[in-house]
C-alpha positions as CSV (number, residue, x, y, z in Angstrom):
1,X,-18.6,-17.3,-9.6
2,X,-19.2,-14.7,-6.9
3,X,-22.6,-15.4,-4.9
4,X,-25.3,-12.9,-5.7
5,X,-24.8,-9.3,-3.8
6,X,-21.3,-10.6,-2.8
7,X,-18.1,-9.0,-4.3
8,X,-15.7,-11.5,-6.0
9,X,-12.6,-12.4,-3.9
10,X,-9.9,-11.4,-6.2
11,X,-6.3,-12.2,-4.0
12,X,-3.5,-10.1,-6.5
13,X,-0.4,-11.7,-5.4
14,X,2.6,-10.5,-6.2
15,X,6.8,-11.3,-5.7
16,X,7.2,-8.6,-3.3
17,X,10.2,-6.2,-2.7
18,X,12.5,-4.2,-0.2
19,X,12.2,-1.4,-3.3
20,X,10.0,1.8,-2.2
21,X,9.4,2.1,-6.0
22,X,8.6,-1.1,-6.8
23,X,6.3,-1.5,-3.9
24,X,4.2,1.6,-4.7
25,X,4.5,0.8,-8.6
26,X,3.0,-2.5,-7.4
27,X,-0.1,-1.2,-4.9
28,X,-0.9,0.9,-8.3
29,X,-1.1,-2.1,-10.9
30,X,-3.6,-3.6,-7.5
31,X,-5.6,-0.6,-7.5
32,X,-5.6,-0.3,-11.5
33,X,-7.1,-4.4,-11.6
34,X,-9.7,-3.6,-9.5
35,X,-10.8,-0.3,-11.8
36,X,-10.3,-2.0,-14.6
37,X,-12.4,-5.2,-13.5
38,X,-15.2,-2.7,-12.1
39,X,-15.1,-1.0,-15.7
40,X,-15.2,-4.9,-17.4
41,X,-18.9,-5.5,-15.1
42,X,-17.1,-7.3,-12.7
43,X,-18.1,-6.7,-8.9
44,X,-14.5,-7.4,-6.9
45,X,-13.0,-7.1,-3.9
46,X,-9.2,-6.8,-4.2
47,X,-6.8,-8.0,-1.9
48,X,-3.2,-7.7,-1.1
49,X,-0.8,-10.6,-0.6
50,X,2.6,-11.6,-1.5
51,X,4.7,-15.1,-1.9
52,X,8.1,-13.3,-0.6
53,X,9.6,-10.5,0.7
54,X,6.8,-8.6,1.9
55,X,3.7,-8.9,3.9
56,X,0.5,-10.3,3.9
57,X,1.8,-13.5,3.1
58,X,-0.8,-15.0,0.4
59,X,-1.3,-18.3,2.4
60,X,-2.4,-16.2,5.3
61,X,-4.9,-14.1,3.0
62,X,-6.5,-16.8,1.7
63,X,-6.9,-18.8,4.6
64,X,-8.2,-15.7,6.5
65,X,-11.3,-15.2,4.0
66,X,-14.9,-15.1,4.9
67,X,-15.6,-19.4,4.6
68,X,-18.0,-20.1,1.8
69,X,-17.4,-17.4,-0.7
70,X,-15.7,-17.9,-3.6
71,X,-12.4,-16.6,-4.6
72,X,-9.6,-15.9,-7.3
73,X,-5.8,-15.6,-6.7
74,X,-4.6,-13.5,-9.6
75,X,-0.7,-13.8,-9.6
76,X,0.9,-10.2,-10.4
77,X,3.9,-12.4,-12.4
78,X,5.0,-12.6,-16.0
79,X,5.6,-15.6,-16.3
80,X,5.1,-19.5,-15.0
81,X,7.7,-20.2,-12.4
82,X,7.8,-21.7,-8.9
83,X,5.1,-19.2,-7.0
84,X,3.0,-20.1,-9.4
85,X,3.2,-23.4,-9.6
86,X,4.0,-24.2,-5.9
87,X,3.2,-21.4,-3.8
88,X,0.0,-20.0,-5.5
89,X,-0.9,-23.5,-6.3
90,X,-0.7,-24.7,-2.8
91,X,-2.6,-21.8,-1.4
92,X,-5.6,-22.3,-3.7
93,X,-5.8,-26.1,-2.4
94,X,-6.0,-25.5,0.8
95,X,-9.5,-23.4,0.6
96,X,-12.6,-24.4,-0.7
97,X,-13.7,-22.5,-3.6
98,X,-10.4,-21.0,-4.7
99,X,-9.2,-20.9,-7.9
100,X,-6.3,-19.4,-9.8
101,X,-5.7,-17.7,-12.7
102,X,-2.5,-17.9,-15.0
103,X,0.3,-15.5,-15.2
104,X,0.1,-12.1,-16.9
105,X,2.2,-13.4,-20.0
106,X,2.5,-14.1,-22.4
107,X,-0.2,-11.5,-23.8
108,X,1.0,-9.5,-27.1
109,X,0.1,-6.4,-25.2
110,X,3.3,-6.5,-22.8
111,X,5.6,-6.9,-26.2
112,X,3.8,-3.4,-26.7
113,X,4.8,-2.3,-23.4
114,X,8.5,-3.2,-24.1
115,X,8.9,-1.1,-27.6
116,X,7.4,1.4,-26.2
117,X,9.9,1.5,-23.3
118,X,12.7,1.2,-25.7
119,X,11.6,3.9,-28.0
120,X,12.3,6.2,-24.8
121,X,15.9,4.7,-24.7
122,X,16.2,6.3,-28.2
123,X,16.3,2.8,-30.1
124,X,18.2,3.2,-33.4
125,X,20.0,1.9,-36.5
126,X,22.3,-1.0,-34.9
127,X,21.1,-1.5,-31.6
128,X,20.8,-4.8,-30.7
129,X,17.8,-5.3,-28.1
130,X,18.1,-8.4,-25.1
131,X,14.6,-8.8,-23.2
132,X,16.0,-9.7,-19.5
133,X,13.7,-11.6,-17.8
134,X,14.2,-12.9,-14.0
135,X,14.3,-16.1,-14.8
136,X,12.7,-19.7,-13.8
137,X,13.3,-23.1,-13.7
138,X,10.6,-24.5,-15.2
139,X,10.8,-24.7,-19.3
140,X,7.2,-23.5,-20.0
141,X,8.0,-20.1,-18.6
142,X,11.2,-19.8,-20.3
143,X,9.2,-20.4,-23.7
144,X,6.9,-17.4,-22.8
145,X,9.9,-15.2,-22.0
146,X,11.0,-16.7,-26.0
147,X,7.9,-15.9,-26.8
148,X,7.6,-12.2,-25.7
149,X,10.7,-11.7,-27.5
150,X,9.1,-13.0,-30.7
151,X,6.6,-10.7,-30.4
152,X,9.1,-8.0,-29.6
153,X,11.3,-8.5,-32.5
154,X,8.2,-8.3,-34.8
155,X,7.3,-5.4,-33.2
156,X,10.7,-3.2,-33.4
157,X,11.9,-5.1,-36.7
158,X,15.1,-6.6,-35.3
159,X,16.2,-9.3,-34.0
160,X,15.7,-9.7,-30.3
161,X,17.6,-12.2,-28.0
162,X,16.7,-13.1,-24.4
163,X,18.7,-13.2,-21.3
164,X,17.9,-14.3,-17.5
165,X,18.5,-13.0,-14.1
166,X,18.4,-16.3,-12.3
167,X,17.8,-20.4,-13.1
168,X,17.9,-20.2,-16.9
169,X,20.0,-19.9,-19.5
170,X,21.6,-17.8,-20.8
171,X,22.7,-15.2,-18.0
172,X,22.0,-11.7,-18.5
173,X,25.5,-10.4,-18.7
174,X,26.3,-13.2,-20.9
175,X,23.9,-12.5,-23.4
176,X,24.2,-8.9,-23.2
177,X,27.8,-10.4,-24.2
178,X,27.2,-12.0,-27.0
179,X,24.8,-9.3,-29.0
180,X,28.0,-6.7,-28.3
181,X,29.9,-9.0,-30.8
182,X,27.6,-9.0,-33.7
183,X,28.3,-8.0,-36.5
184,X,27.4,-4.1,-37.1
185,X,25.8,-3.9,-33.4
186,X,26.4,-0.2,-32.1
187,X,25.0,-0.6,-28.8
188,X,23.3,-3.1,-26.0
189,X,19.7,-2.4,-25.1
190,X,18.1,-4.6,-22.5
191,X,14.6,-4.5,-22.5
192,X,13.2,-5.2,-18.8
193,X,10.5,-7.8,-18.3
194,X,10.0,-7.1,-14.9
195,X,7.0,-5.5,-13.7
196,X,9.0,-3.0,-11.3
197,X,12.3,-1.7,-9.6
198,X,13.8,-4.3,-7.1
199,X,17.1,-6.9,-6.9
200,X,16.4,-8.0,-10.3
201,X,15.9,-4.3,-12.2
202,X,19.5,-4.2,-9.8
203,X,20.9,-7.3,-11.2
204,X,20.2,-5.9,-14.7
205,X,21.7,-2.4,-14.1
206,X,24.8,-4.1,-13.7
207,X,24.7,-6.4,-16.8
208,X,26.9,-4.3,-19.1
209,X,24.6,-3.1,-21.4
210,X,23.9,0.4,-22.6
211,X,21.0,1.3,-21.2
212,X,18.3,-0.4,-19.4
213,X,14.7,0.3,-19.9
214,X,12.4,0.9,-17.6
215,X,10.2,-1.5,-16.1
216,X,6.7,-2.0,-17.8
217,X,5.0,-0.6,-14.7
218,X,3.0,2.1,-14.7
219,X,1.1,0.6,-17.5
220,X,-2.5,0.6,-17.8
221,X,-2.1,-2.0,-20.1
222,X,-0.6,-4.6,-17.8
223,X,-3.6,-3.9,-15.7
224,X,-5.7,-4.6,-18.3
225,X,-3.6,-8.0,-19.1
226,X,-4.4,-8.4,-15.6
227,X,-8.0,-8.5,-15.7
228,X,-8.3,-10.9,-18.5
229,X,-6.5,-13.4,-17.2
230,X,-9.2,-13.3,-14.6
231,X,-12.0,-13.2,-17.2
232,X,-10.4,-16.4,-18.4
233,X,-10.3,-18.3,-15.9
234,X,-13.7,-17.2,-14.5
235,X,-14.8,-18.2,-18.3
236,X,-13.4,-21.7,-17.2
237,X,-16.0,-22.1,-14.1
């Protein structure tokens, strides 16, 4: 797509947050894309840009690149949801030669991510595991939330249940809830599908489980998720 002896515009555009943590956890998965994309033959340029919270705002970075070359907003978000759909969406129309690729998930690798995350919680006989996602409105990313959790279960041999900080259903405390009152369950492990620290890693702290995970970032792996959802939709061109 990129014109020859011109880097690829790659725009990595993520939620943004008032979290120290989950801002620098965040400028690392950027930096990680563009190593891994260099190492995957690919000759990008990354930039920085964000739908909320923080700035550059991603309508302002892809308006403000050089006119004529090409360019891909890769969203730094798990799932398909509003900024996807609208905001990322929205931006890419606007500019000639933009294109977007798709979320990071659902990819098998981040259900890795998760068991891995809960085997450092100490994930035993009777634990009963709730993936807490932030949540969307729109059904499709709800399903690849479901999905993950398929995956997870699969993964750690239990049954998994799912939970949601905002817009769907159920509510995180609520499921967290329901998997204390099954039958043999010893404790409440919510496994965080969030990408880093912020209100929602908050929200989930508060949930009543116990213990929370980590986030999946610092994960060479999401990175790596990353970069093939911009090989796909590059594929597409």
């Amino acid at each position: 797509m990129s014109r020859p002896g011109s880097p690829l515009h790659v725009v990595a555009c993520a939620h943004g947050t008032d979290d120290p943590a989950g801002r620098a956890l965040i400028d690392g998965l950027r930096m990680d894309v563009g190593t891994v994309a260099a190492a995957r033959g690919l000759d990008v340029l990354v930039h920085e840009a964000y739908v909320d919270v923080q700035q550059p705002a991603l309508d302002d970075v892809v308006a403000g690149l050089p006119p004529g070359e090409p360019a891909v907003v890769v969203p730094l978000l798990l799932s398909t949801g509003f900024h996807t759909s609208v905001d990322i969406r929205r931006a890419v129309e606007a500019r000639p030669g933009t294109i977007a690729a798709q979320a990071i998930g659902p990819d098998r690798r981040l259900a890795g991510v998760l068991a891995g995350r809960l085997a450092e919680t100490g994930l035993g006989e009777g634990d009963h595991v709730v993936v807490a996602s932030a949540g969307t409105r729109m059904a499709r990313g709800v399903e690849e939330v479901r999905q993950t959790a398929r995956w997870l279960a699969e993964d750690i041999g239990r049954p998994v249940t799912v939970g949601f900080g905002a817009a769907a259903q159920p509510p995180v405390p609520a499921a967290v809830e329901a998997a204390r009152s099954a039958p043999g369950c010893r404790r409440v492990l919510i496994a965080s599908y969030l990408l880093a620290p912020g209100h929602f890693y908050a929200v989930l702290t508060r949930a009543g489980a116990d213990a929370v995970t980590a986030p999946l970032l610092p994960s060479r792996g999401v990175a790596e998720c990353v970069t093939d959802r911009l090989l796909d939709v590059l594929k597409m061109t």
